[in-house]
BATIZA-976152 format. One record per residue (C-alpha): residue in one letter; x, y, z. Coordinates in pm, 1 decimal. Each point is the difference from the previous one (the first is absolute). Layout:
N
['a'; [X; Y; Z]]
...
***
This chain:
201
['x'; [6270.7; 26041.6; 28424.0]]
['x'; [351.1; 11.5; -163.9]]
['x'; [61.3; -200.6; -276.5]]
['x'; [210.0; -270.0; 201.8]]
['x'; [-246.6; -78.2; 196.2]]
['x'; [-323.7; -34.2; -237.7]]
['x'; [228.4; -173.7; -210.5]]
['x'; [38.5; -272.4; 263.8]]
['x'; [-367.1; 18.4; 110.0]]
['x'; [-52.7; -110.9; -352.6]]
['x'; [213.8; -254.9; 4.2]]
['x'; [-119.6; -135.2; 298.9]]
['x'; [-342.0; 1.1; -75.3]]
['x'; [38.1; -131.3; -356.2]]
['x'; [195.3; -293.9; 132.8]]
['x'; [-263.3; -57.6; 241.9]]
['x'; [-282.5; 36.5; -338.7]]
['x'; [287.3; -312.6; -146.5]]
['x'; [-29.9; -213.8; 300.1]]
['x'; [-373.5; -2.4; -1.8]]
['x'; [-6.1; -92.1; -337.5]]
['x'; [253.9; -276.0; 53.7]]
['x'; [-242.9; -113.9; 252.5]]
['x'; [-306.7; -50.8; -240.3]]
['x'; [276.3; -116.3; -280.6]]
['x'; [284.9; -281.1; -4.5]]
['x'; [100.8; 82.8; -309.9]]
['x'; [-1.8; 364.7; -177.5]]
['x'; [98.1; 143.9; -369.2]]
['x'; [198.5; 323.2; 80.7]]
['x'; [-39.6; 206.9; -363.8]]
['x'; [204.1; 332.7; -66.3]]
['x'; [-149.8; 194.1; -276.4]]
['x'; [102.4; 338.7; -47.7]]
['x'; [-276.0; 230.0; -175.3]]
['x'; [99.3; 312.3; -138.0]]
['x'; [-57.6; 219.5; -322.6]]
['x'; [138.4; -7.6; -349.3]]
['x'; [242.2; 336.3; -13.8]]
['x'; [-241.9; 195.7; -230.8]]
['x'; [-217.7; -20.4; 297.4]]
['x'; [204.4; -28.2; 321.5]]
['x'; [98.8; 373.5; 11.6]]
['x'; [-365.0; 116.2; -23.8]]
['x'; [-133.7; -269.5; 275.1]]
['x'; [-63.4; 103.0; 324.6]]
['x'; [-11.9; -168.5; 354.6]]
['x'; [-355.2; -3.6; 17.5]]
['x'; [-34.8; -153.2; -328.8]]
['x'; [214.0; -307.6; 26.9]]
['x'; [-134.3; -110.0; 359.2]]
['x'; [-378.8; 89.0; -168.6]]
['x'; [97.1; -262.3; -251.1]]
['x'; [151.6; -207.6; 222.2]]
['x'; [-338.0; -4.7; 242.8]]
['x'; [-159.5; -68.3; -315.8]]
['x'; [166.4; -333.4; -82.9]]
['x'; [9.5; -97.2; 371.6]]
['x'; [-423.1; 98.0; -15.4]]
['x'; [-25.2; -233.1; -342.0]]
['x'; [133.0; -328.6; 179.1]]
['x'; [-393.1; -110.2; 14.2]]
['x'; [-57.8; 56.7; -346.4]]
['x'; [303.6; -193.8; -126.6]]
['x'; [96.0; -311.4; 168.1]]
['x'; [195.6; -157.2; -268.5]]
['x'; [249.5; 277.7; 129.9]]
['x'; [-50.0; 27.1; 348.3]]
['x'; [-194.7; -287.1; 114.8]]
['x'; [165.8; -165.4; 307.7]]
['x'; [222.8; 334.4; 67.0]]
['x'; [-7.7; 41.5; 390.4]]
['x'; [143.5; 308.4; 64.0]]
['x'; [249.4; 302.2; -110.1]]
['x'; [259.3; 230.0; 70.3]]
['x'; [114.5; 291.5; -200.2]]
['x'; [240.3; 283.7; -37.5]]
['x'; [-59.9; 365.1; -207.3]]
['x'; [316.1; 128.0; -114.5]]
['x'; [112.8; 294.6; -208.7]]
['x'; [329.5; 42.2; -225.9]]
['x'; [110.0; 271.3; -229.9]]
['x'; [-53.5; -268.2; -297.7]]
['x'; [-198.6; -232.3; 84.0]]
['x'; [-259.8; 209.7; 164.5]]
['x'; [-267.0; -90.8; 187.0]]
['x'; [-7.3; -353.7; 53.0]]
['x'; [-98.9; -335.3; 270.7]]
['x'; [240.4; -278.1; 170.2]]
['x'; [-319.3; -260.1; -15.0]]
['x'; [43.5; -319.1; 218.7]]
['x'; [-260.1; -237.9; -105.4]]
['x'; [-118.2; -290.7; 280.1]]
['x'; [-144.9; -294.6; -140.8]]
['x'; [-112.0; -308.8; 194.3]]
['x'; [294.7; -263.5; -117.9]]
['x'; [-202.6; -311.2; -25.6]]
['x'; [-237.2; 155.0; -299.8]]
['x'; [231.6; 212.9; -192.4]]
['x'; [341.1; -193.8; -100.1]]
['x'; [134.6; 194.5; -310.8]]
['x'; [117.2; 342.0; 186.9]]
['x'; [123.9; 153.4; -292.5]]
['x'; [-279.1; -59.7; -201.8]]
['x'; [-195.3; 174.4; 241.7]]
['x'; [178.4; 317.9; -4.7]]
['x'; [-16.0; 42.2; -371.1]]
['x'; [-403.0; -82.6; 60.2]]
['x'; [17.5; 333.8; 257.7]]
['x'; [254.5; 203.7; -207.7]]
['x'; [-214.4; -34.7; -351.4]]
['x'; [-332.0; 85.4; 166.3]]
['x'; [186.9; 319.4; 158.0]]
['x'; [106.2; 108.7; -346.8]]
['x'; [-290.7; -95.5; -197.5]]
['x'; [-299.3; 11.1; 190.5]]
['x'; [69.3; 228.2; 326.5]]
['x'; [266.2; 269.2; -219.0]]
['x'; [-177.0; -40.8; -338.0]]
['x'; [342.6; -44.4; -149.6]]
['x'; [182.5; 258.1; 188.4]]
['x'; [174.2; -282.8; 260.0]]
['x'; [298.5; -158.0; 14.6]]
['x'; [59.0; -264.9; 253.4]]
['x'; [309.3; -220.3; 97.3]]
['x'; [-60.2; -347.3; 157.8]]
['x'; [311.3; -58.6; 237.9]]
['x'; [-101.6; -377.6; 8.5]]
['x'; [129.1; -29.0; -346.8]]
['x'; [354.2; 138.3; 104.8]]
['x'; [-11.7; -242.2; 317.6]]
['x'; [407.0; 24.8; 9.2]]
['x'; [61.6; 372.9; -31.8]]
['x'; [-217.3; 34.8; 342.2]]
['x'; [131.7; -283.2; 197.1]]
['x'; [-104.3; 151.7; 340.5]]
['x'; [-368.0; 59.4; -85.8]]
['x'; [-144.6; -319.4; 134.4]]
['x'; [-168.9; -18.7; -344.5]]
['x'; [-238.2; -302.2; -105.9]]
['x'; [-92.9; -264.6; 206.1]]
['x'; [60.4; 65.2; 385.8]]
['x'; [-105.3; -351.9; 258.2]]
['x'; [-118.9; 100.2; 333.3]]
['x'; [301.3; -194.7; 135.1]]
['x'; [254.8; 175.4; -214.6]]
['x'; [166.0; 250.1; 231.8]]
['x'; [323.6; 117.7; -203.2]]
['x'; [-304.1; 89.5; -255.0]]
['x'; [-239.6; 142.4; 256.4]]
['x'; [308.3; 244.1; 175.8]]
['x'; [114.8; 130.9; -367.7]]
['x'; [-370.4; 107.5; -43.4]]
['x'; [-50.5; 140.6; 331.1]]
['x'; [356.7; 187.2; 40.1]]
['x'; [99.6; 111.1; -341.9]]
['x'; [-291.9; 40.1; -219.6]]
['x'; [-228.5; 137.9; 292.3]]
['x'; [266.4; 206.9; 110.6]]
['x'; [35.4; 144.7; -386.0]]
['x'; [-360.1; 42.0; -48.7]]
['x'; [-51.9; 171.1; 332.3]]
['x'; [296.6; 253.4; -70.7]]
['x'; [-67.6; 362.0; 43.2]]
['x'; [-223.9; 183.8; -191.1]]
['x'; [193.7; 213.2; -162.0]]
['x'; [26.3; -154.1; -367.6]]
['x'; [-373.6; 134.8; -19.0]]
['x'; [69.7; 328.8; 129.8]]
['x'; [72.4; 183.6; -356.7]]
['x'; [-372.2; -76.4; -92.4]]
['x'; [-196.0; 23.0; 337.8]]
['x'; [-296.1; 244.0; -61.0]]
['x'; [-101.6; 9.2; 343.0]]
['x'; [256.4; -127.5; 222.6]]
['x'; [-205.7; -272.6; 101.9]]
['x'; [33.3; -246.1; -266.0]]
['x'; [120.5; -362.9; 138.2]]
['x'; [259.8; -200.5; -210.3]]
['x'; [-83.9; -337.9; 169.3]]
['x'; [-279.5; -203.4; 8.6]]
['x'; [-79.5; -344.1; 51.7]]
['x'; [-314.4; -228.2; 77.4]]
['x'; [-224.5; -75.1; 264.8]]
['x'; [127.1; -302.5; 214.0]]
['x'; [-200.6; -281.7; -44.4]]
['x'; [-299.0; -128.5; 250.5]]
['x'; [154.7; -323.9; 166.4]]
['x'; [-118.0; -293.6; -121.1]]
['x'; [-135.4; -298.2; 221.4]]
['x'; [322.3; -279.2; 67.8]]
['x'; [-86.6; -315.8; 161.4]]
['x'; [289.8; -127.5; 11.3]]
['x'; [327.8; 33.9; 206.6]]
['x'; [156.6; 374.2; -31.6]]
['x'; [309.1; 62.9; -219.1]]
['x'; [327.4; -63.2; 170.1]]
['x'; [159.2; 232.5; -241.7]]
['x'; [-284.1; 309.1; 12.9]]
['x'; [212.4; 303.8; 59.7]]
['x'; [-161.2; 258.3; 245.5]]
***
């Protein structure tokens, strides 16, 4: 499959993974926070080590719920530059009605990345602190019913995130390494009342 094409399957399929959640969720926290290395260690770390610590903070959302209590889902993006290194586009998804201070929430992520996941060797960037230097990132609070918010996520961050692969390709160590990842679409819950006029498909 060329990259076109798995590029779009990815889109497709993480839009449908968005709608789903949508479904279970009126409201959502959308949280950018981009985990990398500090530059003493960036140009020693290695594909397999950043998405081994990044499994590892995703794997310690149990143990710490003042972090990620109430966090419903994922989506994220490995990346490699010449000076940055090795490093992950994180999109955070939080259910809207429990968690109201977005940015707050980032720096919660970010800190535990460098402190607890990296020990000390992080850096992270939260994007929802710099809300006006990414104004088509659908960042923060998203309603179900907001569809200028809704497209912006689906259409330009997706179709960023699900970009080819090469930005990895300098550090692959067997060819097979995947930049994205995202969560598993949620089971649907039970709605007794009338469907969503607004529920995209």
């Amino acid at each position: 499959m060329n990259d076109s094409r798995n590029s779009k399957r990815m889109i497709k399929s993480t839009t449908k993974y968005l709608n789903e959640i949508f479904k279970n969720n009126s409201k959502i926290q959308a949280i950018r926070v981009d985990l990398g290395y500090k530059k003493e260690y960036a140009t020693e770390a290695s594909l397999d080590g950043i998405s081994k610590d990044f499994a590892h903070l995703l794997n310690n959302r149990r143990t710490k719920p003042t972090i990620f209590e109430n966090m419903i889902g994922y989506i994220a993006k490995r990346e490699y530059t010449d000076d940055k290194g090795p490093h992950v586009h994180g999109i955070f998804l939080y259910d809207g009605h429990k968690i109201i201070k977005d940015a707050f929430k980032g720096d919660q992520i970010g800190k535990y990345w460098n402190n607890e996941i990296t020990n000390g060797k992080g850096i992270y960037h939260n994007c929802n602190r710099d809300k006006e230097k990414y104004p088509a990132s659908a960042l923060g609070m998203i309603d179900h019913t907001d569809e200028t918010k809704r497209t912006v996520l689906n259409e330009k961050v997706l179709g960023y995130l699900c970009k080819a692969e090469q930005s990895i390709d300098p550090i692959k160590q067997t060819g097979h390494e995947r930049s994205f990842t995202r969560g598993i679409a949620p089971r649907k819950k039970g709605n007794a009342g009338r469907p969503r006029k607004n529920d995209w498909k």
